[in-house]
TIRO-940758 format. One record per residue (C-alpha): residue in one letter; x, y, z. Coordinates in steps of 0.001 Angstrom, whole numbers, padded with zeros to 6 digits, always signed. Layout:
<nodes>
aXYZ...
</nodes>
This chain:
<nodes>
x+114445+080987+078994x+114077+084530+079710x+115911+087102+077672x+116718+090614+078003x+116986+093766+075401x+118649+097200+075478x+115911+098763+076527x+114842+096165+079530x+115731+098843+082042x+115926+098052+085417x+112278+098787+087089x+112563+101907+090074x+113129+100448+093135x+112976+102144+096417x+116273+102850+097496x+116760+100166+100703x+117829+102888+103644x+121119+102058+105576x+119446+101362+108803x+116831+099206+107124x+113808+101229+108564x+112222+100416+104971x+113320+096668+104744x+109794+095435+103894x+108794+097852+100948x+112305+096897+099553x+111559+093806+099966x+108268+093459+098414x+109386+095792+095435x+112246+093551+094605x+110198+090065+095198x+107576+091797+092638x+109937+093070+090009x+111662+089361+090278x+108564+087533+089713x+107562+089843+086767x+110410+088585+084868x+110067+084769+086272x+113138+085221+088088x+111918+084586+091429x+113625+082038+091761x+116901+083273+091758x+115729+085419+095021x+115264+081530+096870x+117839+080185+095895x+115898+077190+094020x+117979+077932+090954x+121452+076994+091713x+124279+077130+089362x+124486+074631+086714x+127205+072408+087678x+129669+071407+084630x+128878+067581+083690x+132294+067094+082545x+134402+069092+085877x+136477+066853+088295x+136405+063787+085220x+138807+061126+085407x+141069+061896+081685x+139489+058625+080882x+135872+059343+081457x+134018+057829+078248x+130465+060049+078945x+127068+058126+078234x+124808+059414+075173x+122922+061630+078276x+126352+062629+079891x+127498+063501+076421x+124179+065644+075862x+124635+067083+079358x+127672+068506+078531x+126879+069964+075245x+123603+071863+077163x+126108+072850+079829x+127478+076106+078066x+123850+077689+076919x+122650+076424+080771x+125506+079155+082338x+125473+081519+080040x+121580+081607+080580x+122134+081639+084298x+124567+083712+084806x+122732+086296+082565x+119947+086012+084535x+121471+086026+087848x+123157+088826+086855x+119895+090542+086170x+118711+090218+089984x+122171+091277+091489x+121553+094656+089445x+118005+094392+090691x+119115+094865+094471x+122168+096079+094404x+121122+099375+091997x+118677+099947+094808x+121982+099809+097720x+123360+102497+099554x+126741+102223+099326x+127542+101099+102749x+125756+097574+101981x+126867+097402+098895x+130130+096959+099918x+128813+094260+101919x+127585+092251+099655x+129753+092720+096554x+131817+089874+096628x+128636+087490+096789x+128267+085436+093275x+124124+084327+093733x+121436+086906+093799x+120212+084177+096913x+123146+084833+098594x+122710+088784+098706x+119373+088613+099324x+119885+086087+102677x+122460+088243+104147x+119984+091049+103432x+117463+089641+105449x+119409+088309+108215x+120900+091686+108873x+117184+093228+108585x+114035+091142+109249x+114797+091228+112720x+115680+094817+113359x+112186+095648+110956x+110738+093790+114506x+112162+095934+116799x+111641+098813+114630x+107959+098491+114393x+107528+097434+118167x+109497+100894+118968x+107091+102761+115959x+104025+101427+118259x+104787+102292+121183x+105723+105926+120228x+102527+105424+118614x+100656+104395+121756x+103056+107239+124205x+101420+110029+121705x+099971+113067+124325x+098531+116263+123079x+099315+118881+125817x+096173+121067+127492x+095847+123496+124508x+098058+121872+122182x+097487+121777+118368x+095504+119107+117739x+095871+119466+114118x+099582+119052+114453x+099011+115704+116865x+096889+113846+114771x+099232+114883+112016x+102205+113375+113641x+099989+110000+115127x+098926+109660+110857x+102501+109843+110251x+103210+106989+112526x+100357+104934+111443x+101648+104991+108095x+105112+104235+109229x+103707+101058+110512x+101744+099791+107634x+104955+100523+105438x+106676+097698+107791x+103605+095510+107556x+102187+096463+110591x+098680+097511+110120x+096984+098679+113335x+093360+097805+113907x+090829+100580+113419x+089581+099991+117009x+092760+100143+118638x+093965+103716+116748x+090567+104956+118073x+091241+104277+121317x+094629+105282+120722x+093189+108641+119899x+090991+109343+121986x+093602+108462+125039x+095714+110894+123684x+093622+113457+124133x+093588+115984+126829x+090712+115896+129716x+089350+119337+127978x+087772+117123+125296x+085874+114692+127455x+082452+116345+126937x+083280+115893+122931x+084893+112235+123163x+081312+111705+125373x+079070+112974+122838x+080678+110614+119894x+080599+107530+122079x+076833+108407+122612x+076013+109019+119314x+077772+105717+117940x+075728+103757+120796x+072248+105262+119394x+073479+104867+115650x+075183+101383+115886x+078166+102409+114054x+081467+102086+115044x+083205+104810+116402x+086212+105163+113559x+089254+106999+113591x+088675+109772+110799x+085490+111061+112526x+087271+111169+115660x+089712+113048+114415x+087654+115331+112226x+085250+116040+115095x+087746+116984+117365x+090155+118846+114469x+086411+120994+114345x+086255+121547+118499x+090045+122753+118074x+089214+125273+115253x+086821+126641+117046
</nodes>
């Protein structure tokens, strides 16, 4: 049985964004503050309601000796449940704007809240990160551009990504990089790729970008 105090304050969660652009960090905060206080559970909808041993009864209905124990456990069982059940609703729905709040605010089970949750936004995290990617991949720094201010923006992306679970291969963000260069860099994008051949080291993305962050300064 897991009990609560005064001062078990709700952990900070990150606030879940209407258009559900952050639905996996949400997600993975709330999973990890459930499980802390072995209330996962409640989240997958393995702990269901107790259901009242002595509801829907025929008047006559003579219990057994575990019937009769059944329904003197009943009360503690709900009052237990619903105490914790309460405690995950609070869990997500503190971290709700208001537009899903309203929503949801009718369900009774933390499981229920949390399916409709991720019906609405596991799919449209998908299309999210496939549109994240290819922005990602479109990326072109003009002839004379700031290439600071490119990679900047490309990081920024990257990171979007990962935040939806989407980590990018080092090898593909180099190439990635290094096509969104302009032709003017060539002779610099030629001397790396040389100098990784003779070293046998890969060619990774932060000395890309360093080396070519040093040809722009310059």
């Amino acid at each position: 049985m897991t009990s609560f105090s005064k001062e078990d304050l709700l952990p900070k969660i990150p606030a879940l964004k209407a258009d559900g652009s952050n639905w996996l960090m949400f997600k993975n905060c709330i999973e990890w503050a459930a499980e802390a206080k072995g209330l996962v559970e409640y989240l997958e909808g393995t702990k269901p309601r107790p259901t009242n041993p002595s509801e829907d009864q025929d008047p006559l209905w003579e219990p057994s000796d575990v019937e009769a124990l059944a329904v003197a456990e009943y009360p503690e069982k709900y009052t237990t449940w619903r105490k914790e059940n309460g405690y995950v609703k609070q869990l997500i729905g503190s971290a709700l704007p208001e537009t899903l709040f309203i929503k949801i605010r009718n369900e009774t089970c933390a499981s229920a809240i949390w399916d409709a949750l991720a019906n609405e936004f596991e799919n449209r995290s998908r299309i999210v990160t496939i549109e994240l990617r290819q922005k990602l991949q479109d990326q072109q720094c003009a002839e004379k551009g700031d290439v600071r201010a490119h990679f900047d923006k490309m990081i920024t992306l990257h990171k979007e990504l990962a935040l939806l679970g989407h980590s990018i291969d080092p090898d593909d963000f180099a190439a990635m990089l290094i096509s969104s260069i302009p032709m003017s860099y060539d002779s610099t994008i030629s001397a790396m790729t040389t100098s990784t051949k003779i070293t046998h080291l890969d060619l990774m993305p932060d000395i890309i970008m360093t080396t070519l962050i040093d040809n722009y300064d310059r």
